[in-house]
Each structure stands twice: as structure tokens, then as C-alpha cells.
N, C-alpha and C positions, 0 to 999 in steps of 0.2 A: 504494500500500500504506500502512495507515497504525499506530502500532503506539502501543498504550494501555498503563498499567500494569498490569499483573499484579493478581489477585484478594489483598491483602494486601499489596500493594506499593506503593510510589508513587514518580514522579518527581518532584522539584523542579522551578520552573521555573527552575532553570541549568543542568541536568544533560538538560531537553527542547532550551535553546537552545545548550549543547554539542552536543546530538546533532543539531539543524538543520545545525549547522556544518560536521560533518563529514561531513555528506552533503550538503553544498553542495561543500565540496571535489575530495569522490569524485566530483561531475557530475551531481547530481542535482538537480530543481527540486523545492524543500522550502516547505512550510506548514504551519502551527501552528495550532489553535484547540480549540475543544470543542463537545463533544456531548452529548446527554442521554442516558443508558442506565439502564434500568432505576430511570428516575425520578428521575437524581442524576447532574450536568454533571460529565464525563468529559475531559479534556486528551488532544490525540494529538497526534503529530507526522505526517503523510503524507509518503510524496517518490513522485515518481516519474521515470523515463529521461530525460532530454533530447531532445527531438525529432531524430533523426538531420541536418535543417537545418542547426540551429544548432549542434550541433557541430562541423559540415564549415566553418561560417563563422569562427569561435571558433581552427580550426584553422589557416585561412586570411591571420586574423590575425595569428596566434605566428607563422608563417613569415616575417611584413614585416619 
């Protein structure tokens, strides 16, 4: 999923790499870049799930 500013909004880029942040915490595998939309390069943030994997490994470790 990735989620752009709003038509009349803008983020910062501190307020894009706070929000990397805490969806990195929440468990999420997060990237950053831009894109062209409507003729004029556009900043997103994506994340998406964690491969159920590597969670179970992640978990595996916290129990050592």
C-alpha cells in the first residue's frame, strides 16, 4: 500500500521518515521514493506485511 499527500497537502520529508519509522516498528517492511503523477514527481511512503517467514524466525529469536 502506499500513501501520497493529499491534493493541497504535503509531507515533509521528516514527517515521511517518521512515518517509515513507525511502520517499521508496527512490523512492516517500509520504502520510500517517488513517482511521476500527473506530470509532477510525487513522494510516497509504501509498506507492506512481513512475510509470515520471517516473523516466525524474528520470533524465534526473542525466545533465545
Amino acid at each position: 500500500m502506499r500513501i501520497y499527500a493529499q491534493n493541497g497537502g504535503s509531507l515533509t520529508r521528516q514527517e515521511r521518515l517518521d512515518l517509515a519509522t513507525l511502520l517499521v516498528k508496527a512490523g512492516y517492511v517500509v520504502s520510500c521514493g517517488k513517482v511521476k503523477v500527473d506530470g509532477k514527481a510525487t513522494d510516497y511512503v509504501e509498506f507492506h506485511a512481513k512475510p509470515q517467514a520471517a516473523t516466525e524466525a524474528e520470533g524465534a529469536e526473542a525466545e533465545k
